[in-house]
N, C-alpha and C positions, 0 to 999 in steps of 0.2 A: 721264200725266206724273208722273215719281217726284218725291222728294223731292229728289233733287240737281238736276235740270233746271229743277225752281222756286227752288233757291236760284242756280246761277248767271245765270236772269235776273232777278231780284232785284237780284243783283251787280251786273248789266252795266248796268242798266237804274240803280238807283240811283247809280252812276257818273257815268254821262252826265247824270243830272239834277246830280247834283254839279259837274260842270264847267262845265254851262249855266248854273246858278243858283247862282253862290260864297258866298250868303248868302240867310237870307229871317229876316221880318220878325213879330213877335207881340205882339199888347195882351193885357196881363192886367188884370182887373178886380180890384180890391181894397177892402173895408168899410174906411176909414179909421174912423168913427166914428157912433152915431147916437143923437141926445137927443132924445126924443120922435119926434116927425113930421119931425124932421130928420134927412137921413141922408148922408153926405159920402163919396164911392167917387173912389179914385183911378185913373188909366187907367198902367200902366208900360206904355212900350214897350221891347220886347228884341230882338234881333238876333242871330241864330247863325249866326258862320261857320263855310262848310263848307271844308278846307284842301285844296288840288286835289292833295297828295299821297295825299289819304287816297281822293276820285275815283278817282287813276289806277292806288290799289292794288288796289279794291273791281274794276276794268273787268279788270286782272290777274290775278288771283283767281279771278273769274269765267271768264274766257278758259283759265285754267290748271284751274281745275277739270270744264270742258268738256272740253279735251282727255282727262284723265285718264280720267272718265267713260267718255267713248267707249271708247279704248285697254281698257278693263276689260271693255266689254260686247261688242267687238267679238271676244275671245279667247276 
């Protein structure tokens, strides 16, 4: 498997996780402050969305560079 055949399933593949999953979810830990033996950590949580244009470019992309691939090796 070359290197164009793992990037278009990379594409394709991160696509469809992008359409299935339009967001997901992450805590970050953070050292607020800490005086002696006390130590105070805050939790943020953060959220990134994924914009299902960007999905159905990445599944496009992928499907277009598949063809292209082919088209090349087949000549």
């Amino acid at each position: 498997m070359n290197a164009a055949n793992m990037l278009v399933v990379a594409l394709i593949i991160n696509g469809i996780l992008g359409l299935m999953y339009s967001r997901f979810d992450y805590a970050r830990e953070t050292q607020e402050a800490k005086i002696g033996a006390l130590e105070l950590s805050v939790k943020k949580s953060h959220t990134v969305y994924i914009p299902v244009w960007a999905s159905i470019t990445a599944i496009i992309a992928g499907n277009g560079l598949l063809l292209f691939a082919n088209k090349k090796t087949s000549t």
